[in-house]
C-alpha positions in Angstrom: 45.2 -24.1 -42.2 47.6 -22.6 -39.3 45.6 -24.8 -36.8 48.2 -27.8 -35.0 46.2 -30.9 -36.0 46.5 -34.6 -34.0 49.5 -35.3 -36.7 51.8 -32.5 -34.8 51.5 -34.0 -31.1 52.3 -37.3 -29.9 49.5 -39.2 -28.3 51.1 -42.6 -28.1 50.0 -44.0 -24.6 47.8 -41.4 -24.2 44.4 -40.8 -23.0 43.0 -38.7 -26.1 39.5 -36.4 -24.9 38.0 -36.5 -28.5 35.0 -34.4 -29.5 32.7 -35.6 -32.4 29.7 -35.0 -34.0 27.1 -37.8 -33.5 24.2 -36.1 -34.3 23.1 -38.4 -36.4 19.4 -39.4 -37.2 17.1 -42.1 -35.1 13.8 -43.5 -36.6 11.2 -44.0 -33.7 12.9 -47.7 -32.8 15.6 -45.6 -32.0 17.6 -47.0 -35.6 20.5 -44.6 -37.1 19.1 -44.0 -40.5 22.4 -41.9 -41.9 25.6 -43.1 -39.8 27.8 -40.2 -42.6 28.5 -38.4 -39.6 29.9 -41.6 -37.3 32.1 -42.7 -40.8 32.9 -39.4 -41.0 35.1 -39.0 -37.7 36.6 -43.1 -38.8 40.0 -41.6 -39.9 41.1 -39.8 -36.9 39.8 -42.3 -34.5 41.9 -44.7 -36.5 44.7 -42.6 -36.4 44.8 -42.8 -32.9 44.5 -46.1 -32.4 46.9 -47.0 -35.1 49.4 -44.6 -32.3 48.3 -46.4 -29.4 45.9 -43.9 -28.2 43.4 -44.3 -25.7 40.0 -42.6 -26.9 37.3 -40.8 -25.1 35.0 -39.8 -27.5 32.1 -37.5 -26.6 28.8 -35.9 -28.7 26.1 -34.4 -28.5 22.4 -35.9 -30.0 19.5 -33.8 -30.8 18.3 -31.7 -28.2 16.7 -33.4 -25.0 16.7 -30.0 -23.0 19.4 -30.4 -21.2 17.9 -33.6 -18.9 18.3 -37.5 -19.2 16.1 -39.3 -22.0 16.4 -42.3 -23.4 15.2 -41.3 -27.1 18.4 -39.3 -27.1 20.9 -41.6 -25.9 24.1 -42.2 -27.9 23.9 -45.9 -26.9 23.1 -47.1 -30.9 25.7 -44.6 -32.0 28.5 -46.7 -29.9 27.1 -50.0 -31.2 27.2 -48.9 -35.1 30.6 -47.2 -34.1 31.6 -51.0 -32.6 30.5 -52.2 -36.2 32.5 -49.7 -38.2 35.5 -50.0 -36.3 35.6 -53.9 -36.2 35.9 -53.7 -32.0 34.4 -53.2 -29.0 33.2 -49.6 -28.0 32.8 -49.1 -24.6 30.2 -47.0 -23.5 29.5 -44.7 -20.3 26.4 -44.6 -18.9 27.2 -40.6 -18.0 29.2 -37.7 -19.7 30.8 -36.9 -16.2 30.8 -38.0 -12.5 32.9 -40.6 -10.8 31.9 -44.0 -12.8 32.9 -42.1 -15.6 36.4 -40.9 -14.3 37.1 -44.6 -13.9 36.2 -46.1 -16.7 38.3 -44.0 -18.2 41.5 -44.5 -16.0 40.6 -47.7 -16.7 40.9 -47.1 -20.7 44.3 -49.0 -22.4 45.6 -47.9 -25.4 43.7 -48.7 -28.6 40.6 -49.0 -26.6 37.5 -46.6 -27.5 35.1 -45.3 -25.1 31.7 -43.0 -26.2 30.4 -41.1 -23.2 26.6 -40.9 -23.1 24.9 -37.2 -24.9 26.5 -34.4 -23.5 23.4 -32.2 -23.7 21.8 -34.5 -20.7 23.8 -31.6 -18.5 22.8 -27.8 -19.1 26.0 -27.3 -18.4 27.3 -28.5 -21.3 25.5 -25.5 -23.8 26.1 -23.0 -20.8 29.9 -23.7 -21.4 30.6 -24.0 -17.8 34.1 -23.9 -16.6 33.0 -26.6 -14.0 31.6 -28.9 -16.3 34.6 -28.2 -18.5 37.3 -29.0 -16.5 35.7 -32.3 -14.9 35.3 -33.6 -18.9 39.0 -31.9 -19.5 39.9 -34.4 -16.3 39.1 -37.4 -18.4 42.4 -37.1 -21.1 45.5 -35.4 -21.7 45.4 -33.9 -25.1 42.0 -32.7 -26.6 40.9 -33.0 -30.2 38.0 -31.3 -31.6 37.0 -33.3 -34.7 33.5 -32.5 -35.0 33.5 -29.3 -37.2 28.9 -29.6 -37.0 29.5 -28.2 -33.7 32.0 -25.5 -33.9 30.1 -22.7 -34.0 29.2 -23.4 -30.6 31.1 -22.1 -27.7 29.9 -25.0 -25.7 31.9 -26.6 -22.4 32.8 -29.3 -25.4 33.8 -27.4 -27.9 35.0 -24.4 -26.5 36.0 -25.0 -22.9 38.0 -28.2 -22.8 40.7 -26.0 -24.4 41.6 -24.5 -21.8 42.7 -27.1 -19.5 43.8 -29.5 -22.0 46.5 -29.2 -25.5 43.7 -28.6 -28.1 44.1 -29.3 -31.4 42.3 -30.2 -34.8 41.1 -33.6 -35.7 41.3 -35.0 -39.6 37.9 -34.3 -40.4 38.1 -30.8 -38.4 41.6 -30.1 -41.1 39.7 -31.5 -43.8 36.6 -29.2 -43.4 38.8 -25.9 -42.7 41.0 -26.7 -45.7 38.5 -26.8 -47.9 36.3 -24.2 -47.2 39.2 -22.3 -46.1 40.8 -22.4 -49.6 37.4 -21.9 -51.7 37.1 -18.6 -49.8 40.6 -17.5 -49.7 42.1 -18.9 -53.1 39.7 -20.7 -55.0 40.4 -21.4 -58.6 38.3 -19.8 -61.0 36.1 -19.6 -62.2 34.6 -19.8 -58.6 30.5 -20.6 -59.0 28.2 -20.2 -56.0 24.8 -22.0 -55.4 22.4 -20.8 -52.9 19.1 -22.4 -52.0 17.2 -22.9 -48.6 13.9 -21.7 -47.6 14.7 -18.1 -46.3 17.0 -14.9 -47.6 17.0 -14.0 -43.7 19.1 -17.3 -43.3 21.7 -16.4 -46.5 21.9 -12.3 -46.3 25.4 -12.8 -44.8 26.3 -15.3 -47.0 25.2 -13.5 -49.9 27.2 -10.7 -48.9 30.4 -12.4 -48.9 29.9 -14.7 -51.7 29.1 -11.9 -54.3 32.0 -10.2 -53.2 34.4 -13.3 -53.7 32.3 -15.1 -56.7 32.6 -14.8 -60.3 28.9 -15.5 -60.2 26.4 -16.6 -57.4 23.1 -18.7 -58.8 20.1 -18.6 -56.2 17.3 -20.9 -56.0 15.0 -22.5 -53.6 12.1 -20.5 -51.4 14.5 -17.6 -50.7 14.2 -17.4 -54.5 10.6 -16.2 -54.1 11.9 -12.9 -51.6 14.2 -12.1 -55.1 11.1 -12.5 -57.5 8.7 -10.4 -55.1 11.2 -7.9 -54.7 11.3 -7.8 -58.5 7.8 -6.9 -59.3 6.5 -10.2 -59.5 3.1 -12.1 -58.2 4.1 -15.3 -56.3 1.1 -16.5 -55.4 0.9 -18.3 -52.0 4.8 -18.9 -52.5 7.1 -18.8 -49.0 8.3 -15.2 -49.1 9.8 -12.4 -46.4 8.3 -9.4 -47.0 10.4 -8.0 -44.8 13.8 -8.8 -46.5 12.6 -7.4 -50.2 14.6 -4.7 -49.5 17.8 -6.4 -48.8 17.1 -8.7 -51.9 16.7 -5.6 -54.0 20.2 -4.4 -52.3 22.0 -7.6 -53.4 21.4 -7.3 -57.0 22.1 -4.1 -57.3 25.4 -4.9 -55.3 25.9 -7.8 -57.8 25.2 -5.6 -60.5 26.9 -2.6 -59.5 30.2 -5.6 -59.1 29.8 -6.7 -62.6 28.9 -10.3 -61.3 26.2 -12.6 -62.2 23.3 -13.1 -60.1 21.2 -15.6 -61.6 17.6 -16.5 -60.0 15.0 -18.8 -61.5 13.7 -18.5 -65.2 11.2 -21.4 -64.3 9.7 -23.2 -61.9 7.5 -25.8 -60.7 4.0 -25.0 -59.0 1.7 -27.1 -56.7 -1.5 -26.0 -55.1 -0.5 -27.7 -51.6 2.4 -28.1 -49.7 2.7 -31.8 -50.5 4.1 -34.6 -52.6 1.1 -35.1 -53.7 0.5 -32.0 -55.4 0.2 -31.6 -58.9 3.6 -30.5 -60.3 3.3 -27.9 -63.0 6.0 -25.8 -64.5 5.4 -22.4 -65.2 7.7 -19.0 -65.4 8.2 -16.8 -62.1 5.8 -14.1 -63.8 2.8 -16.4 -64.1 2.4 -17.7 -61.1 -1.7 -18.0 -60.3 -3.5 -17.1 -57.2 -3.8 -20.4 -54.6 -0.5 -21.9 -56.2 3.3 -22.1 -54.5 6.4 -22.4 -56.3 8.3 -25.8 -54.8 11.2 -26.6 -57.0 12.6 -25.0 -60.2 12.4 -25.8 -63.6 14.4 -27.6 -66.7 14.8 -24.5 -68.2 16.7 -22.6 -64.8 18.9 -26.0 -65.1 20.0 -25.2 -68.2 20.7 -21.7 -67.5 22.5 -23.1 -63.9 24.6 -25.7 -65.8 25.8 -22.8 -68.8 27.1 -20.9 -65.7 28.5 -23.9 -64.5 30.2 -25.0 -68.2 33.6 -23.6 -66.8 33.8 -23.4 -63.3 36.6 -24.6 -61.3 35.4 -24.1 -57.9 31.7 -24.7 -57.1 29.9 -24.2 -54.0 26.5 -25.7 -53.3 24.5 -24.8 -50.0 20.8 -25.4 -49.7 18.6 -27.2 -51.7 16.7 -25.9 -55.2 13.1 -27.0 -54.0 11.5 -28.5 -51.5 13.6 -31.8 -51.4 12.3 -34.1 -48.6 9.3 -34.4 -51.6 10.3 -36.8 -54.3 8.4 -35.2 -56.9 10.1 -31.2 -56.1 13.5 -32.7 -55.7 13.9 -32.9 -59.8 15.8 -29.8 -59.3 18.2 -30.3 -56.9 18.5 -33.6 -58.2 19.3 -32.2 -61.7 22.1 -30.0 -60.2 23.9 -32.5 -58.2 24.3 -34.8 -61.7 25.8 -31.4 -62.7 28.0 -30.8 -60.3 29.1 -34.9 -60.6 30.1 -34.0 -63.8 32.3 -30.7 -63.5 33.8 -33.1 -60.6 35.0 -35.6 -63.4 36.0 -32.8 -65.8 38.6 -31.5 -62.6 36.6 -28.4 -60.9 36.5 -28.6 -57.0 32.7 -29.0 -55.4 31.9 -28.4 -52.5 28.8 -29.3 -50.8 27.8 -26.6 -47.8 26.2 -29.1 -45.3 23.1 -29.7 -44.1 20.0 -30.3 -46.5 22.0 -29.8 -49.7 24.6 -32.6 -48.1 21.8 -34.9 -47.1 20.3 -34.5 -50.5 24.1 -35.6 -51.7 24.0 -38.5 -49.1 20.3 -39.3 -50.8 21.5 -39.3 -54.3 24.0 -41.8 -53.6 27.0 -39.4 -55.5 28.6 -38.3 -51.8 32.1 -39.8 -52.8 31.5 -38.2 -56.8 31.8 -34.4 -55.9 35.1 -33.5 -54.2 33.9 -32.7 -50.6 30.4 -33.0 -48.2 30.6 -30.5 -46.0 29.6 -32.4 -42.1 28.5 -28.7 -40.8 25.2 -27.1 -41.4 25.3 -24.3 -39.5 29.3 -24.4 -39.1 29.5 -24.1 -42.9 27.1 -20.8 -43.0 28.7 -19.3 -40.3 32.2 -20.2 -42.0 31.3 -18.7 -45.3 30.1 -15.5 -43.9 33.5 -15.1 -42.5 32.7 -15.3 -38.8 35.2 -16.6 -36.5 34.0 -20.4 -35.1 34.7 -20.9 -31.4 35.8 -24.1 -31.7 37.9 -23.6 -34.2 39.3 -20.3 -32.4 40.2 -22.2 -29.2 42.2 -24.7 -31.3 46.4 -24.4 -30.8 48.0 -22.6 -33.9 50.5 -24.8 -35.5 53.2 -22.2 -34.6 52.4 -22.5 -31.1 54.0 -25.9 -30.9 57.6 -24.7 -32.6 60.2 -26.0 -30.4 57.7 -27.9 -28.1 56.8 -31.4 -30.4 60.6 -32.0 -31.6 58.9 -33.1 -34.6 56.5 -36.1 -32.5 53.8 -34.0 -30.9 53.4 -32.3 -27.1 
């Protein structure tokens, strides 16, 4: 990664302006359920306070449109953050405004401040220079570390770095690094996993990943839009008629490329979209009237994990059924023990972010594969090749030459 990263400035004494991604999950007593994203940002924010920085943290939560409520505030998140850290977090009752400008002034070094969510201002997703600036006014160096939000070209993300030094935090470097080399240099045999609900969501993806693969295995409902496009009856399955075409185009493009593109060779049925459903397993050509395909088989594991036998880079995004049920998360179960064990045997996995990550989270095996991915739709937008904002306003290391005299800005 060319990006200058917090170790190539100095930020002792400094008031650090620190984007992360907090988005974490509240139950209705407003209870963080999943704090991975808060531990996730733990190493930078501990590298600056191991260099005497003083940190002004910010985040977005949910999505309150773009006014004050309550059920959105990032209050808990600064009390869990307090607990992880082992000290006090301040926290700011605002994102801007005068109260805020003090507190911060106010900030020594290895103190941590959160500000409250960031999408309480409109502002904030209209990326306006106003806003910008008055957060940019807070600190003296700016560190994105919240990689879940850099496809955004928000005020936060995208317009901070241009009034303040911007640079990449640890988990930012980490995410680019590895994504960055599975794409660009990946050992190989480099193995692909695609799942998800929709082909309209992956079609970019898909693109690029056949092209840079050695073999690209496809599950989940956007497997349906592949078995229609095929010939074959799906019963009340999830599928987009209007993407058959570009399923049919992907195969052939596969084909035509001499790499494998391996769907489903069974699955598991239910008559209702429910847990509760009777699961049944079947093949992709006998599918009955009134019944939905919801997970995949034992028999598509087996053919997933021959594909797998030798692979030295894997890439898993999106899940192989419909997860959040117990009873059609066999699959995507199944496949994560698989990709624990090419992680033992030495191959690089890599888990895409969002559901296939949380399903890695669920499974308890987050620190057995090689690297969870904090970015849902960063990750998509990273593997199709597209430029992330964030990322793009971010100093290149060679930028600083002659400027850190080896210590930083």
């Amino acid at each position: 990664m060319d990006k200058a990263t917090v170790r190539d400035i100095d930020v002792r004494g400094k008031h650090v302006l620190m984007r992360v991604d907090f988005n974490v999950p509240l139950d209705e007593g407003g209870t963080i359920t999943d704090d991975m994203r808060i531990r996730a940002a733990l190493p930078t924010i501990r590298y600056l306070l191991d260099h005497d920085a003083a940190i002004i943290l910010m985040s977005h939560l949910g999505r309150p449109k773009d006014k004050a409520n309550p059920n959105y505030s990032l209050a808990p998140v600064a009390k869990r953050l307090s607990e992880l850290l082992g000290q006090p977090v301040k926290f700011a009752p605002e994102s801007v405004g005068p109260v805020v400008t003090s507190q911060a002034q106010a900030l020594q070094p290895g103190e941590v401040m959160l500000l409250e969510n960031l999408r309480f201002h409109p502002e904030e997703e209209a990326n306006d220079p106003a806003f910008a600036k008055e957060l940019a006014g807070l600190g003296e160096i700016y560190i994105n570390d919240a990689f879940g939000a850099a496809h955004r070209a928000h005020a936060s993300t995208e317009g901070v770095a241009h009034d303040l030094p911007a640079v990449a935090g640890l988990l930012m470097e980490k995410e680019l690094n590895f994504l960055g080399s599975a794409l660009e240099n990946p050992r190989r045999p480099f193995v692909a996993i695609s799942g998800g609900a929709k082909v309209s969501d992956k079609i970019a993806v898909l693109d690029r990943l056949i092209d840079i693969a050695d073999a690209v295995l496809v599950g989940g409902g956007m497997a349906n839009t592949f078995f229609k496009a095929n010939g074959l009856f799906v019963g009340d399955s999830l599928v987009e008629d209007d993407k058959l075409d570009e399923a049919r185009r992907l195969q052939a493009k596969a084909q035509a490329a001499g790499k494998r593109f391996i769907l489903p060779v069974d699955v598991a049925v239910g008559e209702k979209f429910s847990n509760d459903a009777e699961r049944t397993l079947t093949t992709p050509d006998a599918i009955h009237e009134g019944w939905r395909i919801l997970d995949v088989g034992p028999q598509t594991i087996l053919a997933f994990g021959e594909a797998l036998a030798d692979a030295e880079t894997i890439i898993f995004n999106g899940t192989l059924g419909v997860a959040e049920f117990p009873k059609f998360a066999q699959g995507t179960n199944a496949l994560i023990a698989l990709l624990v064990e090419r992680t033992e045997a030495g191959a690089t996995t890599i888990i895409g972010g969002g559901d296939s990550a949380a399903a890695v989270e669920a499974a308890g095996v987050a620190t057995k594969v090689t690297h969870v991915s904090t970015g849902g739709g960063a990750s998509l937008e990273f593997l199709e090749g597209r430029e992330l904002p964030g990322v793009a306003a971010l100093l290149d290391r060679s930028a600083l030459t002659g400027q850190t005299g080896g210590g930083g800005l």
